[in-house]
N, C-alpha and C positions, 0 to 999 in steps of 0.2 A: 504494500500500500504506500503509494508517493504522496503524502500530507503533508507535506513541509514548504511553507510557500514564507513569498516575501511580496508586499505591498509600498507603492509608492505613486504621489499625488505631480502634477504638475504637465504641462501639456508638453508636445513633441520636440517645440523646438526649445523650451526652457530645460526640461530635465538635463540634466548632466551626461553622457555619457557614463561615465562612472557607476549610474545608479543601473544604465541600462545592461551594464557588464554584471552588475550584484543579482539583480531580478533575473535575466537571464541563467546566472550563473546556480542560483538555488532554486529556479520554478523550471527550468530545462535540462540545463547540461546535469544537477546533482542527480533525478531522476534516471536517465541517461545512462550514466556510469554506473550507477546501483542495479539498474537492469542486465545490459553489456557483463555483470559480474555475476548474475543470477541465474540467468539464461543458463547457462552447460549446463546445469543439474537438474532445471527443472526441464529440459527438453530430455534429457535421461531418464529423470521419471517419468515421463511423457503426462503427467496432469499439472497443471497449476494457473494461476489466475494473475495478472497484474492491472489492479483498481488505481486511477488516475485521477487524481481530485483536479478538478478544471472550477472554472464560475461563469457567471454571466458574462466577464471578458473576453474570455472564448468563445461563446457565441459569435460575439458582435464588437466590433473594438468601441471602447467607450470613452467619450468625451474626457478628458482630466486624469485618466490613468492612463495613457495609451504606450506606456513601459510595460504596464501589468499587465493592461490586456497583450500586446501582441506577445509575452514571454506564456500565456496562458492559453493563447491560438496554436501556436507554434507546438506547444505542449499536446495539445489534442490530434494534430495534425501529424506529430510523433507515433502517438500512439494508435491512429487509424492505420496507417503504415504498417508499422511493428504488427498488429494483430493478422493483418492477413498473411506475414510472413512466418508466424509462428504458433498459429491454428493448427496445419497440417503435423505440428508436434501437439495434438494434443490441448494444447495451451491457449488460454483466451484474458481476452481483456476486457476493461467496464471502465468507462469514463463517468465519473461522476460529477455534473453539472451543479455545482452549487450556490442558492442565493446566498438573501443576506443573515448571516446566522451572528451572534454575540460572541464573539471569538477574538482572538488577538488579533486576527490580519488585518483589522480597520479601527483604529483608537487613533488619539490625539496624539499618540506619537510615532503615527506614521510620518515617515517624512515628506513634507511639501516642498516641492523645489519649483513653483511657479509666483513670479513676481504681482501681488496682487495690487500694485500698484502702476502694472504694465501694460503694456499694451493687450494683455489676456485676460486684464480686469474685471469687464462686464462678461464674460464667459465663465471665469471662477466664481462671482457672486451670484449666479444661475445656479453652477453646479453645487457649491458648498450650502448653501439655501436649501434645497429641494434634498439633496443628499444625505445631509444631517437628521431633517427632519425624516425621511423616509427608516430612516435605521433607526431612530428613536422609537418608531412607530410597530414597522414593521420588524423586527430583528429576529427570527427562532430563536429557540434555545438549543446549545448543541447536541440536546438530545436525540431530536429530529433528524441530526445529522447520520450519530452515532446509530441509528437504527437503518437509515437507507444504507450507510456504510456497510453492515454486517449483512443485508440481503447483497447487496454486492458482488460479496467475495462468494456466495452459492448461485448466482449466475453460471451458467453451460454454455451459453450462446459465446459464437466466434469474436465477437463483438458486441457490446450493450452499451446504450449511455441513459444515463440514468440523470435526471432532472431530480434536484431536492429542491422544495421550497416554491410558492407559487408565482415569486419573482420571475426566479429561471426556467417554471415551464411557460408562461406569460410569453417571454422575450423568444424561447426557444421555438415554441409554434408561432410565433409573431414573424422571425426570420426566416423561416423555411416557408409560409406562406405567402408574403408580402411582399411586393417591389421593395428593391434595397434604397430607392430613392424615397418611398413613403415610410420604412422602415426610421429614414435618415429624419424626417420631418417630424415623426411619432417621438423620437428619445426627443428631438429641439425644442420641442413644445412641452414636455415632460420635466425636462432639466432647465427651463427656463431661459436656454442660450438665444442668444442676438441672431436674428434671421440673416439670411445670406446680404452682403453688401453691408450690415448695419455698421460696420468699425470701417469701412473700406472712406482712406481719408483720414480717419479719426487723428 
């Protein structure tokens, strides 16, 4: 089970480099290696499971994390891959789609690296507005988690993904049905960001 994730605030072209080398480096490559090391023996026993914690970012890249989401895309996109290549041992995998649960990966000491004094301004007071309150509101408890978690790992299937929480089936049948342009319009109006052109100038 790859649970171990890292979260960080601030749009594409503010984030640091730096940050996107750390997210990538514990929500990609750590999974990665742990797998690459696991494989010989579970493809020997020819049964075993490898359960992939993914979120709403991986759906869909989203506004103000777009570190997290694309190290969390990338991460699913891993493991679609990986599974068809090591079914025929046997072996299967489960992506688990998860909303917003009360957990460490989102507190106030995530790190924010967007200048909200910048030119990203009226975009971060959209996002952090609607954000905060939506997790105050809505937040599981990780129990919730811990219970999709353990049907998980008894999945058979070559591949499963598994939605927790009605955030992420929300979002999840929202992007497989919907143009990715209305898709686009639905989170802007949602997260209160500035319509197209509205900064152009500013």
């Amino acid at each position: 089970v790859h649970n171990a994730g890292l979260a960080a605030a601030g749009s594409a072209e503010e984030t640091p480099m730096e940050a996107w080398h750390q997210l990538f480096a514990t929500n990609l490559f750590g999974p990665v290696e742990l797998t690459k090391a696991l494989l010989p023996a579970m493809r020997k026993k020819g049964s075993g499971r490898i359960v992939v914690i993914s979120s709403q970012g991986g759906i869909r890249g989203m506004p103000g994390i777009s570190t997290y989401s694309a190290s969390k895309g990338a991460l699913e996109r891993w493991a679609e891959s990986m599974s068809q290549e090591i079914a025929p041992f046997g072996l299967g995998v489960t992506i688990l789609v998860t909303g917003t649960f009360k957990t460490e990966i989102l507190t106030e000491q995530t790190p924010d690296y967007g200048d909200h004094n910048g030119p990203y301004a009226k975009v971060y007071e959209g996002i952090h507005t609607t954000g905060r309150e939506f997790v105050d509101k809505n937040a599981a408890p990780p129990e919730k988690f811990a219970l999709a978690l353990s049907a998980a790992i008894d999945d058979d299937a070559p591949i499963r993904r598994r939605t927790v929480g009605p955030d992420a089936a929300g979002l999840y049948i929202m992007a497989r049905l919907l143009p990715g342009n209305l898709v686009h319009k639905i989170i802007r109006k949602a997260m209160k960001l500035p319509a197209q052109n509205a900064l152009k100038n500013a």
